[in-house]
N, C-alpha and C positions, 0 to 999 in steps of 0.2 A: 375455410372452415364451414360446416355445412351444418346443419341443425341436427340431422337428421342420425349423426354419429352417435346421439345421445339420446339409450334408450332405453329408460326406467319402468319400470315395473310398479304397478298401486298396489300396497299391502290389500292382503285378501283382507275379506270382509268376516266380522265376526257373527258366527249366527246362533244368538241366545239359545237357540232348540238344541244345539248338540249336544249330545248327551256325552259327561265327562266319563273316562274309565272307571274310577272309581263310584262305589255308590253311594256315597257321604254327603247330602243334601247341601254342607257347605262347601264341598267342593264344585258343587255345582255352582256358586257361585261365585266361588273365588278363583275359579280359572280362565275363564274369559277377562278379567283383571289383569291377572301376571300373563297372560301369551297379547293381550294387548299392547302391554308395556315390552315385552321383548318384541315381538312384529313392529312396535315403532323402533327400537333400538336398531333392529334388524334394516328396517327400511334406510335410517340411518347414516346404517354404515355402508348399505348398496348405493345409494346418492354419494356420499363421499368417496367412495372409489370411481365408480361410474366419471365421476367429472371432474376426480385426478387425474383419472387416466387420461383421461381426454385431453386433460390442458398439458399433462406429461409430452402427450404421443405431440401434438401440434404446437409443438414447442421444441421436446429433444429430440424427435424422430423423425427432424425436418434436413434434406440436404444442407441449408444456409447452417443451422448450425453444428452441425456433425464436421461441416468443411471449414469453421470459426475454431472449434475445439482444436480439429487436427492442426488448423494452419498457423493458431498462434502460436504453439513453442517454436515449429518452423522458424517462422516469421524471429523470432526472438535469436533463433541459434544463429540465424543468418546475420541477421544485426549485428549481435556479438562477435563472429569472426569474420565482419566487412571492416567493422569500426576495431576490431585488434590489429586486421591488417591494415588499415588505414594509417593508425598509430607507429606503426614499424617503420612503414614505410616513407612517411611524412619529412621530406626534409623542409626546413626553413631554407629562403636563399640568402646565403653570403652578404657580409659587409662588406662592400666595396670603395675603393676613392682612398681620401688619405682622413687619421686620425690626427690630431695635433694636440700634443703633448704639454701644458706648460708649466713643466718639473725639468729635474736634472738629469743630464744622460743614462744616468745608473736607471733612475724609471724609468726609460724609455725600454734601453735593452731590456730588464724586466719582464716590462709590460706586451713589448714585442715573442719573447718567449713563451709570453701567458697563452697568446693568441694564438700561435702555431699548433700548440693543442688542440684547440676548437673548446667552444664552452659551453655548457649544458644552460639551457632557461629553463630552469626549474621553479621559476615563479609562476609560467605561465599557467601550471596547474596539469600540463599533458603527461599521459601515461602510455610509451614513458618517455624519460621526457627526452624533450628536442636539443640538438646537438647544433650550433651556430658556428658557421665558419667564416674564417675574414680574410678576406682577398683584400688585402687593401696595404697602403705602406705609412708608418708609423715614424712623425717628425715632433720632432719638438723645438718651442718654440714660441713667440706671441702671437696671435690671430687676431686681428682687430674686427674683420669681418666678420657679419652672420654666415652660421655652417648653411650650407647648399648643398646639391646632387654630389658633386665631385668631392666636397669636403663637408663630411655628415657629422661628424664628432670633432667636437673642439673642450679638453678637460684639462681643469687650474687644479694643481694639486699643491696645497703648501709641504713647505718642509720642514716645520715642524710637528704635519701629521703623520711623517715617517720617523721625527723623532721619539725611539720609546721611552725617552725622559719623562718626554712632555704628552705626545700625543694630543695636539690642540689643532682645531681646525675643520674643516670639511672641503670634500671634493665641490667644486662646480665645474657642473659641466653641461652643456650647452649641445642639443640635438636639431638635426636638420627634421622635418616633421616625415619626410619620406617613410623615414625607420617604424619597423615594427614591432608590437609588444616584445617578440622572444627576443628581435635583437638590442633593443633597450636593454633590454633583462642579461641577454648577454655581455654588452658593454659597463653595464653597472656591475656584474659580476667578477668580470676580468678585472678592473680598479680595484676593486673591493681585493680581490685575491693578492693583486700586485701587491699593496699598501701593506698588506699583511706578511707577505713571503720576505720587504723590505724591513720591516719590523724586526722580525727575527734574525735575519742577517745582522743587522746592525746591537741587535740585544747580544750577537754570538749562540745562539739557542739556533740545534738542527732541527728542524721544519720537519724532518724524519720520523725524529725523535717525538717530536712532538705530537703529530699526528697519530702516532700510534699510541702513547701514552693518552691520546683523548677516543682511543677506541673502546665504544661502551663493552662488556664482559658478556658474552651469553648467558642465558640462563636456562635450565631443564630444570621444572617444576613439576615437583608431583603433590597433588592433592593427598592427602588422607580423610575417609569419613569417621565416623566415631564408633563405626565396625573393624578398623583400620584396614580396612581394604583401599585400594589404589583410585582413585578418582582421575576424572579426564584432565590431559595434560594441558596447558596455558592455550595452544591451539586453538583445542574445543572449547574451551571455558569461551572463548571470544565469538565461537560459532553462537556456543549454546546462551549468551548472551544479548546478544546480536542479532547475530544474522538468525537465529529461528523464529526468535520472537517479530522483527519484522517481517521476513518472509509468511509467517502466516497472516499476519495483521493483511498486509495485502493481498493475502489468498482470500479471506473470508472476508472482509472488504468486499472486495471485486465481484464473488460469489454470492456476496446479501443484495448489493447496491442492484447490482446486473440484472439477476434475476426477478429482483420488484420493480424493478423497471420496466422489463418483458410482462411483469403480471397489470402491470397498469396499461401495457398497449395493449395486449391482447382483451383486456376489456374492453377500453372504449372504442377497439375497432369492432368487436361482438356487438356493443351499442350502437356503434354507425350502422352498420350492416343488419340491424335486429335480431340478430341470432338469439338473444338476448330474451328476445320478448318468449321467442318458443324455447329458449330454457325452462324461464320461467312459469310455462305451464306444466312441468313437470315435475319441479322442485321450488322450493323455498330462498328466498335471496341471501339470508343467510348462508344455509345450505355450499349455493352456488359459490358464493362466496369461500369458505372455508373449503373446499372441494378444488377453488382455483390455487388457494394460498398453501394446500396439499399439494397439490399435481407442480408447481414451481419449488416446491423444497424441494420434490424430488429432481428437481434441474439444478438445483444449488449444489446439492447434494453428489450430481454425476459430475458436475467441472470440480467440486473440491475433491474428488475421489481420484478424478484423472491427475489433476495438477498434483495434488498430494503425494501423486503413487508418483509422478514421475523427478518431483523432490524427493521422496525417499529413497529410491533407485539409483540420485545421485551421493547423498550419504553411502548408500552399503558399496557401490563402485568407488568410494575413495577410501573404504576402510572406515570411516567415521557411523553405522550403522546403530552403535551402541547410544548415541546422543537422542535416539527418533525412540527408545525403547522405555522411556523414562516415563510412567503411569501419568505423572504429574502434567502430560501432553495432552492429557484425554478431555484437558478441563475447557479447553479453549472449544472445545467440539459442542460443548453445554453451553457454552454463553453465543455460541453461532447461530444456536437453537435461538435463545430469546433474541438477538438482533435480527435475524431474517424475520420473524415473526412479526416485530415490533415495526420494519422497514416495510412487510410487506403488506401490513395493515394499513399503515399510511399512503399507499403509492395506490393499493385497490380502491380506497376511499375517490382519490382522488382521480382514477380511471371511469368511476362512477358517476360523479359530480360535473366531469368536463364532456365538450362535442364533440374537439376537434383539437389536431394538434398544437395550434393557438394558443387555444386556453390552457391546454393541458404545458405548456410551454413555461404560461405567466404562473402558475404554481410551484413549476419544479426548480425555478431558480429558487425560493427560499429552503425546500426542500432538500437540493445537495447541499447548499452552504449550510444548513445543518447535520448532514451527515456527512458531510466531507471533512467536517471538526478533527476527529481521529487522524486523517492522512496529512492534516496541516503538523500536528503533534507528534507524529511518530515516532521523531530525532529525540524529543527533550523525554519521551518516555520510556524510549528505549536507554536511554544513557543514565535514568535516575527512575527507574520503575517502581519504587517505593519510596519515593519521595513524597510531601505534605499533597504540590500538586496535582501529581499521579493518582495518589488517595483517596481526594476529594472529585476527581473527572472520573474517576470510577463508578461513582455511586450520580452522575448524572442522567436523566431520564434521554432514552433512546442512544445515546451516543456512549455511555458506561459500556454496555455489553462490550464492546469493539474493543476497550480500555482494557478493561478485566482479563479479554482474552488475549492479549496482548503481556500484558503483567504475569498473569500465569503461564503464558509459554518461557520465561524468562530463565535461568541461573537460580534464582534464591525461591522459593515457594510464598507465595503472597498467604500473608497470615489466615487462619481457617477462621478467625471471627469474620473478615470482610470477605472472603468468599461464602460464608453460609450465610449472611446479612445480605452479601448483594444480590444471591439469586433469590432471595424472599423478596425482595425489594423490584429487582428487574421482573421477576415473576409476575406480580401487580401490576406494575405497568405495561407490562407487554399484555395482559390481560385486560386491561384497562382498555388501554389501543383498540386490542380486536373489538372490546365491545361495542367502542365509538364508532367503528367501523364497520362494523353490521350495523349500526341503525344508521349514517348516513349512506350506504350502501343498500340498505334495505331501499327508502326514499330516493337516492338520487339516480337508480341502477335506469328507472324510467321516466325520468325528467325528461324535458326537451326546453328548448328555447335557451335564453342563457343563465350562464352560471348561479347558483347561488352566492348571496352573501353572505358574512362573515356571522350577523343576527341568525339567518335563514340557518346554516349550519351548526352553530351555536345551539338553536331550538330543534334541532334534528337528535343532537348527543344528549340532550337531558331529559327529552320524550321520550320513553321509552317505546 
């Protein structure tokens, strides 16, 4: 980054002699007043572009991240179908050796048939799940000895857990430590199934029969609004509940955090490097300030536009198009406003205040653990988004915005008293922020030696 990129212009000078158009003695004087106040409004707003731009161009118009933006859906689409094929193709290995039975022959053949199948370990949580096969031979029998390599599974089955009289009892059974999660899960499974297919045999009850009478009913749901028109099917409802409102949470997340993070490096590396200093002979640190915190929205702004576009692209490719078209979506885009704002206030503050990546370090861990709050949250507010808790974390200083836009992308519409409350309320404080932040920003932009204290900043924010 060079100084020299940044080149402002000094509002002309006014000069009392000009004679106004008009020939109105008070116009003569009341016009060098009003073109003063616009020349400075004017100067302004040339400062605030000027070193938008700049921090725009030296930020989004840099290979590192043009090849960050492109490379991580990549990166993502590849993951996702490494880890589906991984998934597919994933076998567990075989139970092998002998199992030892100590039930009645009837469990045995049973249990032995169960096996032939192969058994799914559906505990172990994989998608989808993994299939267990048993190379091994099935006796039964007492075992006194502990299971080993050659003999892994040793199971006491009473017989009055197969009777459906009684039903009293439990399996023990006894594992050599070799065995693995799925085929635990598999050998607990196959029991479990035996015990049960036994059961009904002896009740006289077909297991056919049964089974299909416990097959839940489909359902095709159609909404109606109170226009009686057709509303989205059970599908979408779980999209539009769900998955939209998360997936933006960590769109705009990712996009506030990201980018005020960049804005706080790219300061204090301006401060190492003094660029800084000859900024600041040409503008105001405010100014610079507001001018940095401009030019990084506009970087928030290109990764939410891109990821955005290429989430919607996947909706209208699956026919779901109609879920992104819903006005009430525009609302999450308002409160991204006040949390970048409010985030990036904080992070310039603190790109200002520090020397080095060090100190700039010992800050930012209290820093995310408070804005990381939201992504710790995500589950319990997506699944109860107007709930008492959700309600009240809404209306929380710096971390609400993230909540609100969250809640609003949701299924039900958050009531219009706590959205027009909470952007009066976020409003203040993101304004609040900024102004704390231009005055330790003002101060700390040309500090040197080490960091200020907690006193030391404290009397920076109430100074005006």
């Amino acid at each position: 980054m060079t100084a020299g990129s940044l080149k402002l212009k000094t509002a002309p000078s006014m000069r009392p002699s000009a004679r106004p158009r008009s020939g109105l003695e008070s116009g003569r004087s009341e016009e060098p007043v009003a073109n003063s106040g616009t020349s400075s409004r004017r100067m302004l707003m040339r400062d605030l572009r000027t070193i938008a731009w700049r921090e725009f161009r030296e930020t989004a118009l840099t290979p590192a991240f043009l090849i960050s933006l492109i490379a991580m859906p990549l990166v993502l689409v590849v993951v996702a179908v490494l880890s589906s094929g991984m998934a597919l193709t994933h076998t567990e290995p075989p139970v092998s050796g002998k199992i030892w039975i100590e039930s009645s022959e009837e469990f045995r053949t049973a249990f032995t048939e169960r096996l032939q199948r192969g058994v799914d370990a559906e505990s172990v949580g994989d998608f989808p799940s993994v299939t267990v096969n048993f190379e091994c031979e099935v006796f039964a029998g007492i075992r006194t000895e502990a299971p080993n390599a050659l003999n892994p599974v040793v199971a006491k089955i009473p017989d009055s857990l197969l009777n459906p009289d009684k039903l009293e009892g439990e399996i023990v059974l006894t594992l050599h430590d070799a065995l693995g999660r799925p085929q635990v899960d598999a050998v607990e499974t196959a029991l479990a199934d035996t015990v049960v297919t036994l059961r009904q045999r002896r009740a006289e009850v077909d297991p056919t029969l049964i089974d299909q009478l416990r097959t839940p009913p489909p359902f095709m749901t159609t909404r109606i609004d109170e226009q009686g028109l057709t509303a989205e099917d059970a599908q979408s409802r779980k999209l539009r509940a769900l998955v939209i409102p998360m997936g933006l949470m960590f769109l705009l997340w990712g996009a506030s955090f990201g980018t005020s993070a960049q804005l706080m490096q790219t300061t204090l590396d301006e401060k190492a490097n003094k660029v800084v200093e000859v900024l600041l002979s040409t503008t105001s640190p405010e100014r610079l300030m507001m001018g940095k915190i401009v030019g990084q929205s506009g970087v928030a702004l290109t990764t939410v536009g891109i990821y955005g576009g290429l989430g919607i692209s996947a909706f209208i490719a699956s026919g779901k198009g109609g879920l992104i078209l819903d006005p009430q979506l525009l609302w999450p885009l308002a409160w991204f406003a006040l949390a970048f704002l409010g985030a990036a206030a904080i992070l310039a503050a603190v790109g200002a205040v520090v020397h080095d990546q060090r100190e700039a370090g010992n800050l930012m861990g209290p820093i995310v653990a408070l804005l990381g709050v939201p992504v710790f949250f995500i589950m319990p507010i997506a699944q109860a988004p107007h709930g008492m808790p959700a309600s009240i974390a809404s209306f929380a200083p710096i971390i609400g915005p993230y909540i609100m836009a969250m809640r609003s992308a949701g299924e039900i519409p958050v009531p219009i008293w706590q959205l027009a409350v909470g952007l009066v309320w976020h409003a203040a404080i993101t304004r609040t922020l900024l102004v704390g932040a231009g005055r330790v920003f003002r101060v700390g932009i040309l500090s040197s030696g080490t960091p200020p204290k907690l006193t030391t900043l404290l009397r920076w924010l109430i100074r005006p």
